[in-house]
C-alpha positions as CSV (number, residue, x, y, z in Angstrom):
1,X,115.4,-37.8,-75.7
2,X,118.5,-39.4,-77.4
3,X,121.6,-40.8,-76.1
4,X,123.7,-37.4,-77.1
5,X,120.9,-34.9,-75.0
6,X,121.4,-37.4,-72.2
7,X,125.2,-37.1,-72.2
8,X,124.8,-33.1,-73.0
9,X,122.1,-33.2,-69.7
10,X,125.1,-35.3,-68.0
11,X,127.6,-32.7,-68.4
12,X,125.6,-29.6,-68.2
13,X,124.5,-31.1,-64.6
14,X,120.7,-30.6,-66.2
15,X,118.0,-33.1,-65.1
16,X,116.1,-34.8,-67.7
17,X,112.3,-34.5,-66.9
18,X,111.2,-37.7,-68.7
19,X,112.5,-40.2,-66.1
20,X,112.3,-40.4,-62.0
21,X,114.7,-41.8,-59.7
22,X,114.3,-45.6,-59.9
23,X,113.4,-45.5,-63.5
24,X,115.5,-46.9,-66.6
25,X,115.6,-44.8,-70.0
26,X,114.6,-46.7,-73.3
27,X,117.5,-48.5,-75.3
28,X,119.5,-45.3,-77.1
29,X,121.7,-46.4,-79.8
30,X,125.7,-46.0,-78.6
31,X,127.6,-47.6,-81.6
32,X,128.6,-50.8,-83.4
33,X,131.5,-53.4,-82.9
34,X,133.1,-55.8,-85.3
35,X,133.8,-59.0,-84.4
36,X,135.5,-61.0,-87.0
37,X,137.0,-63.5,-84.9
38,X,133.5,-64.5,-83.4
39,X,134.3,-63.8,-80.1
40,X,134.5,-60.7,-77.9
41,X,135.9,-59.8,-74.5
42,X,134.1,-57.3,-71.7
43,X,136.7,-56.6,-69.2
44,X,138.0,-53.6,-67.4
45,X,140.5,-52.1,-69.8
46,X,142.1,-49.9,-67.3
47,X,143.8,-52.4,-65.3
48,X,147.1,-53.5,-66.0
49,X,148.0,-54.8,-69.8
50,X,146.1,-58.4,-69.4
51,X,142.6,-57.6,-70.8
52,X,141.8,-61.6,-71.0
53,X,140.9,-61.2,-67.0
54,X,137.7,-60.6,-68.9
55,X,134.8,-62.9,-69.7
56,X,135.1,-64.1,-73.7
57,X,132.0,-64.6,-75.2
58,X,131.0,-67.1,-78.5
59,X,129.4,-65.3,-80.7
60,X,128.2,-65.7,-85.0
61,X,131.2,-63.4,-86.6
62,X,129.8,-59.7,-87.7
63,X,129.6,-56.4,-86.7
64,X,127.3,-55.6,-83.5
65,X,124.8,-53.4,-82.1
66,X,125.9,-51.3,-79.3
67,X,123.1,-50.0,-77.2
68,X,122.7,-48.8,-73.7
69,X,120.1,-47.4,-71.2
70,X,120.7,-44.9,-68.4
71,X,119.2,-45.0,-65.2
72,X,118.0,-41.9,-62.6
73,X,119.0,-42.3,-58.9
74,X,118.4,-40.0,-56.3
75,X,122.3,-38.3,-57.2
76,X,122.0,-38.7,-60.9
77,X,122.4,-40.5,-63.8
78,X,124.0,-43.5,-64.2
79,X,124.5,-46.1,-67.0
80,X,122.8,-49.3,-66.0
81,X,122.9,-51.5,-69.1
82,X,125.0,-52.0,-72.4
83,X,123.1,-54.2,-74.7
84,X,125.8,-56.4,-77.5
85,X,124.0,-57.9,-80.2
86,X,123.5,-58.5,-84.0
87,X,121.9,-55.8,-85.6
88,X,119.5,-58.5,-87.5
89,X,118.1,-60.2,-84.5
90,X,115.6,-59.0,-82.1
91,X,117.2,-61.1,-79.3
92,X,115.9,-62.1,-75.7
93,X,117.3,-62.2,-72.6
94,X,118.7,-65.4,-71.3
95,X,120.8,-67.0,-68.6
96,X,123.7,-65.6,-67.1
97,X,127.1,-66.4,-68.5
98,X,129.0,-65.3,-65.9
99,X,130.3,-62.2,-64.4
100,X,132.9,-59.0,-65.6
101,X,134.2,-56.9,-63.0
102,X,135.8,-53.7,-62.8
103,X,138.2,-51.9,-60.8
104,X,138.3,-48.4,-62.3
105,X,134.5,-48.2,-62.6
106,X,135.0,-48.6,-67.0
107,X,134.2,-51.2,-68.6
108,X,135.4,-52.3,-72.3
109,X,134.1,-54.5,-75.4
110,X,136.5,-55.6,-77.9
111,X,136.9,-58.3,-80.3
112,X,138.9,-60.9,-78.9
113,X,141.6,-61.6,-81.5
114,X,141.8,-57.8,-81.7
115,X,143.7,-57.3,-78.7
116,X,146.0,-60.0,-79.3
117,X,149.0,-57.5,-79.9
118,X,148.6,-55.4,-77.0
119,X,148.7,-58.7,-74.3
120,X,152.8,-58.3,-72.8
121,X,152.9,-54.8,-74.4
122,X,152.6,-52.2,-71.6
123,X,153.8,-49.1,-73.9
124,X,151.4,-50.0,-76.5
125,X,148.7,-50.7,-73.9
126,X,149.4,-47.4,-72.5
127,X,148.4,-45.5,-75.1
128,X,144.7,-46.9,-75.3
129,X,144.6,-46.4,-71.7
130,X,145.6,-42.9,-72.3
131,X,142.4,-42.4,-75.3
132,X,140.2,-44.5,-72.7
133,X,140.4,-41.0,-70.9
134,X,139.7,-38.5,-73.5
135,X,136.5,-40.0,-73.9
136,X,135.2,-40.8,-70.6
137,X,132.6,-41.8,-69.9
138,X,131.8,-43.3,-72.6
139,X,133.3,-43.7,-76.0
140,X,134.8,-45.8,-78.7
141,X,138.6,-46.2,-79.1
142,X,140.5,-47.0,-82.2
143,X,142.6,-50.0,-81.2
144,X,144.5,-50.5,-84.9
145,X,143.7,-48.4,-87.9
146,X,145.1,-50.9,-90.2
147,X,142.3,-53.3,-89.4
148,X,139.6,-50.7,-87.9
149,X,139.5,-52.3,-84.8
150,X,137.7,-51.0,-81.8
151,X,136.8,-50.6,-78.1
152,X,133.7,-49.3,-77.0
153,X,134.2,-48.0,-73.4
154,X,131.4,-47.3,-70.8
155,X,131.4,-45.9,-67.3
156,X,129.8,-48.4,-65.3
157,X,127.0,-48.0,-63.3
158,X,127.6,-46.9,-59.5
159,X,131.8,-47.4,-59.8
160,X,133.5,-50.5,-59.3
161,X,132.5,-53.9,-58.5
162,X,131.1,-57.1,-60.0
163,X,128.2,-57.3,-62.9
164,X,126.4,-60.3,-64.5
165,X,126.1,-60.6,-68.0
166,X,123.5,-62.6,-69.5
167,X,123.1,-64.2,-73.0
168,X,120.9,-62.3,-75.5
169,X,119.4,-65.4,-77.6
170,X,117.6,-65.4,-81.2
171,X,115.9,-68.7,-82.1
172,X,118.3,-71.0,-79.6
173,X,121.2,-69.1,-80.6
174,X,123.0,-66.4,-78.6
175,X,123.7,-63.4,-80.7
176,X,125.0,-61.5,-78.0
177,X,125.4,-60.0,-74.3
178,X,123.6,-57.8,-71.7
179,X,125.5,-56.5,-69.2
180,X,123.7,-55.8,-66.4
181,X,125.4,-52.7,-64.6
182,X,123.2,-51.4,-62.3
183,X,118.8,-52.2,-61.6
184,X,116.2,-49.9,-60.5
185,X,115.7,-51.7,-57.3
């Protein structure tokens, strides 16, 4: 099953018969993310109009992989991963890097020097708050046209709360993030 039967299963209230509660999906392709500055920010973009409350992660310039894996509880599906990293590498997971948190259970990946122009600007801040809800719960917002800048968006996991998010690594050097949303235990 691909990521959009999943989401059509999600809607429709259907239960995919592949998977049991406790058990993760395979990685199903979500979308891709530049990052020219070399740096990207997951943060909860639905609080306030500071997005740096985030944690900023060094990464080689480029445009990202975006893939994610669902996971069947005993009430559903839920997203329990999103998976950052350079579509060349075939990374592995490393240490954690430290922790995102959400208050609005959604969760956001931008590049960092992206959202520059929104930081202070509530009206302008607003309005990608406002797309953040067409596409829940999960979709990519156009942040600036003019450069092609965007925000993936994901629901994340059980709701609100804390998440780790651990270094995805490629011969010594990280090319990207895990974030770790929800487990099967």
């Amino acid at each position: 099953m691909n990521l959009e039967e999943y989401l059509e299963a999600l809607e429709s209230e259907e239960e995919p018969t592949d998977l049991k509660p406790g058990e993760e999906s395979e990685w199903l392709e979500f979308t891709e993310l530049n990052v020219p500055s070399g740096r990207f920010v997951i943060f909860d973009p639905l609080v306030g109009d500071e997005p740096y409350d985030g944690l900023v992660i060094n990464v080689p310039e480029g445009c990202y992989r975006l893939l994610i894996k669902l996971l069947m509880t005993d009430e559903g599906w839920i997203f329990s991963r999103l998976r950052i990293f350079l579509p060349s590498e075939e990374p592995s997971l490393g240490k954690v890097l430290g922790e995102t948190w959400t208050d609005v259970a959604m969760t956001g990946v931008c590049d960092h020097q992206a959202l520059s122009p929104y930081i202070g600007n509530a009206n302008m801040w607003e309005r990608i708050q406002d797309e953040i809800y067409k596409v829940y719960p999960l979709g990519t917002i156009n942040i600036d046209p003019t450069s092609q800048a965007t925000m993936p968006v994901i629901n994340s996991g059980h709701g609100d709360g804390t998440f780790p998010v651990y270094e995805l690594i490629s011969d010594s050097v990280r090319v990207g993030a895990e974030v770790e949303f929800a487990t099967p235990e």
